[in-house]
VOPAGU-2260 file (C-alpha; in pm, 1 decimal, decimal comma):
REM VOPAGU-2260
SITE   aa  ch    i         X         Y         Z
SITE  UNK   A    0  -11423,3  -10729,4    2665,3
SITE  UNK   A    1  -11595,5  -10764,5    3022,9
SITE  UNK   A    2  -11500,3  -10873,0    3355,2
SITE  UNK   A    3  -11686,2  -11144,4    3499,8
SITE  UNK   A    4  -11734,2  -11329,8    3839,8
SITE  UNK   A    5  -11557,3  -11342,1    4154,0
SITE  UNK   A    6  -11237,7  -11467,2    4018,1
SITE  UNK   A    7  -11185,1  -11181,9    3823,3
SITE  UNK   A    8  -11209,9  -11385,0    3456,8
SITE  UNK   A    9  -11190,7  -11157,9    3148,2
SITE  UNK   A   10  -11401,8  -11226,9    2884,2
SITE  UNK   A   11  -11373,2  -11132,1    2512,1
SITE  UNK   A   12  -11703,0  -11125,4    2342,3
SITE  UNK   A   13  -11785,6  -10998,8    1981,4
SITE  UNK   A   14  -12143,2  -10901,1    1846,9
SITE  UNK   A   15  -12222,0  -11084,1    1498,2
SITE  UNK   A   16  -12583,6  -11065,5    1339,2
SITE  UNK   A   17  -12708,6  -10930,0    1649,0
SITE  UNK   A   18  -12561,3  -11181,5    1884,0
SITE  UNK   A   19  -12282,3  -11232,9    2112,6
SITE  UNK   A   20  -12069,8  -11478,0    2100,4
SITE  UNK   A   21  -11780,8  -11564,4    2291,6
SITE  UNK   A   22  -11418,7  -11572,0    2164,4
SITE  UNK   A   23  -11164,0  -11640,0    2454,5
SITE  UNK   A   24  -11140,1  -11626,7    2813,1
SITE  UNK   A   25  -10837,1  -11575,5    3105,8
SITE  UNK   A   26  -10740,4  -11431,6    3458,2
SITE  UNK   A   27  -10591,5  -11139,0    3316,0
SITE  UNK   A   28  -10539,0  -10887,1    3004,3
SITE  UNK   A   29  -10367,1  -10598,3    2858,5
SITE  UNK   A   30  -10482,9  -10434,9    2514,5
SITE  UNK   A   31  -10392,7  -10204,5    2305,5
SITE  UNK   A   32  -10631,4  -10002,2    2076,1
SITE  UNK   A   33  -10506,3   -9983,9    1721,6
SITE  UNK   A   34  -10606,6   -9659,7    1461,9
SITE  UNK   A   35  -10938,4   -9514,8    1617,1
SITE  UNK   A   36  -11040,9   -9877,3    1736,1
SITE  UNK   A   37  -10962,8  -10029,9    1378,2
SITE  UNK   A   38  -10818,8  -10303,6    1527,9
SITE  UNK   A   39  -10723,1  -10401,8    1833,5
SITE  UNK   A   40  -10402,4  -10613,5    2032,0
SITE  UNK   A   41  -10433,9  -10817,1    2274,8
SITE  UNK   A   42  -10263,1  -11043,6    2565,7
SITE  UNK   A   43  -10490,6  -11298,2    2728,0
SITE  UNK   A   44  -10303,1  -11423,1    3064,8
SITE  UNK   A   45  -10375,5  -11784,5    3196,6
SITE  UNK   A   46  -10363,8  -11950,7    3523,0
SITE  UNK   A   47  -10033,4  -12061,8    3457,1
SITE  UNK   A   48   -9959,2  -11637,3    3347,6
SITE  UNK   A   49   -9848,1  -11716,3    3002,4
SITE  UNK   A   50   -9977,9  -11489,0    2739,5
SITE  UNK   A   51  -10023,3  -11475,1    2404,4
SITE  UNK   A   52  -10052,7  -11212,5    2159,3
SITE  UNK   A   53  -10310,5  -11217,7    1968,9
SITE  UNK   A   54  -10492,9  -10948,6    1696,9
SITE  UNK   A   55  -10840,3  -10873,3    1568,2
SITE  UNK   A   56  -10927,8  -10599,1    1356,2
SITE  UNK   A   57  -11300,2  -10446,0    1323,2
SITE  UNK   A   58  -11515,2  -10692,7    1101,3
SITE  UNK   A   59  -11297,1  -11038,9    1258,0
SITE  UNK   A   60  -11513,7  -11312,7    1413,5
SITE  UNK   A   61  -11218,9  -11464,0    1568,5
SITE  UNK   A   62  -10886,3  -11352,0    1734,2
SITE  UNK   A   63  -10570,6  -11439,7    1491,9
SITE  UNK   A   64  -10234,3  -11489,3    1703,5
SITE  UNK   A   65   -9976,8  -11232,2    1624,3
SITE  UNK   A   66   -9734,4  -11530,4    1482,9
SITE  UNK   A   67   -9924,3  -11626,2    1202,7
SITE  UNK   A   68   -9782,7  -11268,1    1050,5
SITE  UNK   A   69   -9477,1  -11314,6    1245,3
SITE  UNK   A   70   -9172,9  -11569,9    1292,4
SITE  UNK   A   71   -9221,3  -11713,1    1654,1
SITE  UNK   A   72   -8918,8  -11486,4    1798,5
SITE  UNK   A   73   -8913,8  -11104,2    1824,5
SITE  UNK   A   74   -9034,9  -10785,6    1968,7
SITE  UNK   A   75   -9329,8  -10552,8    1893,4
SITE  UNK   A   76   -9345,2  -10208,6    1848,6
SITE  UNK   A   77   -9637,4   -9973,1    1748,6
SITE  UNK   A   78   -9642,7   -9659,8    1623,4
SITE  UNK   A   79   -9835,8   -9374,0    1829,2
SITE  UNK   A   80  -10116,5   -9387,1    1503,9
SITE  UNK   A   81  -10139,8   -9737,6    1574,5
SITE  UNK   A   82  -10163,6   -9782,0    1171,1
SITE  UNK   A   83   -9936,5  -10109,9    1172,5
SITE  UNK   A   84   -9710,2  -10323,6    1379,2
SITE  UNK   A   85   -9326,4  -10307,1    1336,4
SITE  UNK   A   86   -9168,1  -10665,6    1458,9
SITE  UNK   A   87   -8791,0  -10683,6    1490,0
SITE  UNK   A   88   -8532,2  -10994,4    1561,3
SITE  UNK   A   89   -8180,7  -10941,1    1728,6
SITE  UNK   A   90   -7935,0  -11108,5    1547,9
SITE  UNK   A   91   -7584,3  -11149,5    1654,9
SITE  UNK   A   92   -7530,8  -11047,9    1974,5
SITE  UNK   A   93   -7759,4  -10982,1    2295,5
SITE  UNK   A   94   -7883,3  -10715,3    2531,4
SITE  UNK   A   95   -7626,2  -10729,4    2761,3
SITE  UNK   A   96   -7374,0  -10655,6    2448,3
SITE  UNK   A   97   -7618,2  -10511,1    2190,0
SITE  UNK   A   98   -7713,4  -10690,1    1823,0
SITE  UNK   A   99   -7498,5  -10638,5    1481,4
SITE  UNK   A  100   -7805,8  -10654,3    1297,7
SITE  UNK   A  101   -8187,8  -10657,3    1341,3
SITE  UNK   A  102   -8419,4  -10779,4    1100,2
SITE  UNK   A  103   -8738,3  -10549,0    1051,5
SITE  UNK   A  104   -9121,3  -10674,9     928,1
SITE  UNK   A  105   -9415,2  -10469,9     924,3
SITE  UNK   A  106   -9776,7  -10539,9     875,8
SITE  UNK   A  107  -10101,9  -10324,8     814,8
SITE  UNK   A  108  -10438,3  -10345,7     983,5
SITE  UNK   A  109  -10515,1  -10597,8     711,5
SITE  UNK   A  110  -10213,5  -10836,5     737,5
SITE  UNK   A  111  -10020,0  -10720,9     496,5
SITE  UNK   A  112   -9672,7  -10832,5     565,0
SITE  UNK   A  113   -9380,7  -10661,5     429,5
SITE  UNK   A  114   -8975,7  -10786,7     521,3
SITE  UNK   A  115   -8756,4  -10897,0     645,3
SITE  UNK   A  116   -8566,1  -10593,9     598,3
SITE  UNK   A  117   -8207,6  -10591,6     744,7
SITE  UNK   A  118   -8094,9  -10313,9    1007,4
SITE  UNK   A  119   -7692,8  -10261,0    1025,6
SITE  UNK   A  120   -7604,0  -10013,7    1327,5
SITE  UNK   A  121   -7365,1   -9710,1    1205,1
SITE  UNK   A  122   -7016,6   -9646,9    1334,4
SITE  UNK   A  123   -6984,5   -9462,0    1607,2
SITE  UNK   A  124   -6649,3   -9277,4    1625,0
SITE  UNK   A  125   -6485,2   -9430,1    1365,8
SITE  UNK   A  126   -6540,1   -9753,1    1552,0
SITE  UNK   A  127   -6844,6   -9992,6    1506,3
SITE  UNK   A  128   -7137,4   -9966,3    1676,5
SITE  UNK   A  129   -7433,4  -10208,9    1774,0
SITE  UNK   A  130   -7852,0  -10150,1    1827,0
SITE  UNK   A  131   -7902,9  -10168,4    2188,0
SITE  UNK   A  132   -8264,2  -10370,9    2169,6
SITE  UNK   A  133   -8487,4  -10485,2    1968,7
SITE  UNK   A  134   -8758,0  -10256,5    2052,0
SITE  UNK   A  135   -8816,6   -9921,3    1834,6
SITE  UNK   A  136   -8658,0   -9667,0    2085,0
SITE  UNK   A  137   -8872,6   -9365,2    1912,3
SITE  UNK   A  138   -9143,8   -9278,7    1596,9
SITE  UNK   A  139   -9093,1   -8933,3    1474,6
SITE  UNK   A  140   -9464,6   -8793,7    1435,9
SITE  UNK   A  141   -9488,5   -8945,7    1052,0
SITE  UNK   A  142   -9463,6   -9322,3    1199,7
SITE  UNK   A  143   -9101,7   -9347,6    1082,2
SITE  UNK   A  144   -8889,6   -9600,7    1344,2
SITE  UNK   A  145   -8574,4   -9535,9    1505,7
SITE  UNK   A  146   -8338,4   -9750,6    1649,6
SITE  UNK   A  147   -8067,3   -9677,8    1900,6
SITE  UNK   A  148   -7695,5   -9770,2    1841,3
SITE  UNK   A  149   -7405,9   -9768,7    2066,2
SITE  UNK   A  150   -7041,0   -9806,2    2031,2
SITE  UNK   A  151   -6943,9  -10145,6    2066,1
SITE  UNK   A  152   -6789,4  -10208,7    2406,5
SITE  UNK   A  153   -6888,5   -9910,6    2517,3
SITE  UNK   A  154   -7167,8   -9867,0    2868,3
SITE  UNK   A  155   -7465,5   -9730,2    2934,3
SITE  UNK   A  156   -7308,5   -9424,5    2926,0
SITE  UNK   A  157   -7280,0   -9422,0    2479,4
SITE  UNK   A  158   -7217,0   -9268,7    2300,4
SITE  UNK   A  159   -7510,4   -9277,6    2117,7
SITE  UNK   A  160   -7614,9   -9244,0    1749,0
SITE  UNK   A  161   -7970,8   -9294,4    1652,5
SITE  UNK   A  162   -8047,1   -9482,7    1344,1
SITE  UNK   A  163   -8414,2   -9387,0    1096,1
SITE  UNK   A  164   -8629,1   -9618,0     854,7
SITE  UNK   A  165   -8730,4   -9341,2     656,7
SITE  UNK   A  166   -8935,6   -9344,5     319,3
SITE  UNK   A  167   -8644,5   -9216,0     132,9
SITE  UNK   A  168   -8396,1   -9471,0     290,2
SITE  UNK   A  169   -8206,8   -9503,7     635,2
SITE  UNK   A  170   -8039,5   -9222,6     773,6
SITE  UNK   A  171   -7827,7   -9154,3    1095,0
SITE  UNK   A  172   -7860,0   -8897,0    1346,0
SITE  UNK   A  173   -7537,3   -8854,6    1594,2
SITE  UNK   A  174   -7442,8   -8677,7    1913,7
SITE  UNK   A  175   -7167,6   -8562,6    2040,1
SITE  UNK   A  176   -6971,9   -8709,8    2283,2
SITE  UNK   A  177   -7074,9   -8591,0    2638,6
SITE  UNK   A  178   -7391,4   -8449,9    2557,5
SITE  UNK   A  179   -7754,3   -8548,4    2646,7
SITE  UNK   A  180   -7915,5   -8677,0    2336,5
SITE  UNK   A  181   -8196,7   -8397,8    2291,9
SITE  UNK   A  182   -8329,7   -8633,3    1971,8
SITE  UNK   A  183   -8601,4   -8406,0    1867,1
SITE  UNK   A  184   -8356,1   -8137,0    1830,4
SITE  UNK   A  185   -8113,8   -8343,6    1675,2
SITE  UNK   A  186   -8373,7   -8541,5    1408,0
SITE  UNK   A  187   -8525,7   -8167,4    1392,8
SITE  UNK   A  188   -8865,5   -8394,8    1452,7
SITE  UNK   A  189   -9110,6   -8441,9    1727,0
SITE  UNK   A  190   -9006,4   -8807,8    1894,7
SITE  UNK   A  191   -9281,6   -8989,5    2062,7
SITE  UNK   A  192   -9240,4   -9350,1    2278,9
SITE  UNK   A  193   -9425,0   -9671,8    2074,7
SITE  UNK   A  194   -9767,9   -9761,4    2189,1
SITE  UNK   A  195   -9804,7   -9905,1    2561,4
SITE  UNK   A  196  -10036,5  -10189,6    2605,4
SITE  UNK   A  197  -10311,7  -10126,9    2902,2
SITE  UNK   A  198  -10389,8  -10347,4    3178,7
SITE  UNK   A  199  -10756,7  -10510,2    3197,0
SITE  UNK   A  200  -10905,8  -10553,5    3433,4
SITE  UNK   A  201  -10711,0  -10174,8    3577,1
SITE  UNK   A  202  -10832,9   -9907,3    3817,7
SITE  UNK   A  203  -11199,6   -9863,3    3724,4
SITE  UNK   A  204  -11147,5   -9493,4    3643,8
SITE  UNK   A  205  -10888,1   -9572,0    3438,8
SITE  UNK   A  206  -11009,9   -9508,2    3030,8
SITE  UNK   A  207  -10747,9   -9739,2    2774,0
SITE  UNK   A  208  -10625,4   -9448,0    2543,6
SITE  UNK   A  209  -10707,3   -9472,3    2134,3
């Protein structure tokens, strides 16, 4: 991917049989680099600024949007590895009030799909809680997704439980009420934010991180 001309125009180009060719063009871009530059996500913005999100992995000759994997509405969240891409609907309820459930697809590097897989939130003293988004608050360092919870009704302020998709099944890690949720103490895991996607172009000493 280059920048080109006096307009600042990003172009995506991709090297087959010896040759580039061009794929897709726009103003503006962010990326993300997926599992040692595997694959790679990315968000071409148009005169007008809307984006879409589109995915190529290493061998592609063209860039696949992210909803032929996915239904149309929903978040993304990657893990730090960048080995798949977690998409998750709110159902039931809204940000300002939370969700009652969220549905949960994955998909590998090589668009393998696997869901929908429903998300309940736990009770939170004794009463019942709600996910506060439908992006993956935390990965533990095995990839695993957690999502937070909050009483229903209840602020900002929680409390808070934290909900995992682990391999053995889900599982939920509480706090106690009045204290800062320390969640790698609590999960007894290291907790590390989902993927970030990088401008392009940025601050040419800026280097987009693996």
């Amino acid at each position: 991917m280059i920048q080109v001309g006096p307009d600042a125009r990003v172009w995506v180009l991709v090297k087959a049989d010896g040759h580039w060719r061009r794929l897709a063009e726009g103003r503006k871009a962010s990326v993300m680099r997926l599992k040692d530059d595997q694959a790679v996500l990315l968000v071409l913005m148009h005169k007008r600024m809307h984006g879409e999100l589109l995915f190529m992995k290493e061998g592609d000759s063209a860039l696949v949007p992210i909803r032929r994997f996915f239904p149309e509405e929903g978040m993304l969240s990657v893990p730090p590895s960048g080995a798949r891409l977690d998409w998750v609907q709110g159902k039931d309820g809204d940000l300002a009030k939370g969700f009652s459930r969220l549905i949960l697809w994955t998909c590998d590097l090589n668009g393998h799909v696997t869901g929908p897989r429903t998300l309940t939130p736990p009770d939170i003293d004794n009463r019942p809680g709600c996910f506060v988004s439908t992006v993956v608050s935390c990965y533990d360092s095995t990839g695993n997704p957690y999502f937070r919870a909050r009483r229903q009704g209840s602020d900002w302020r929680g409390p808070y439980a934290l909900k995992g998709v682990l391999p053995e099944g889900e599982r939920v890690f509480a706090v106690a009420p009045l204290e800062p949720p320390d969640w790698g103490k609590i999960v007894g895991r290291a907790m590390v934010q989902p993927k970030q996607f990088y401008p392009f172009p940025g601050n040419s000493r800026d280097v987009i991180p693996p």
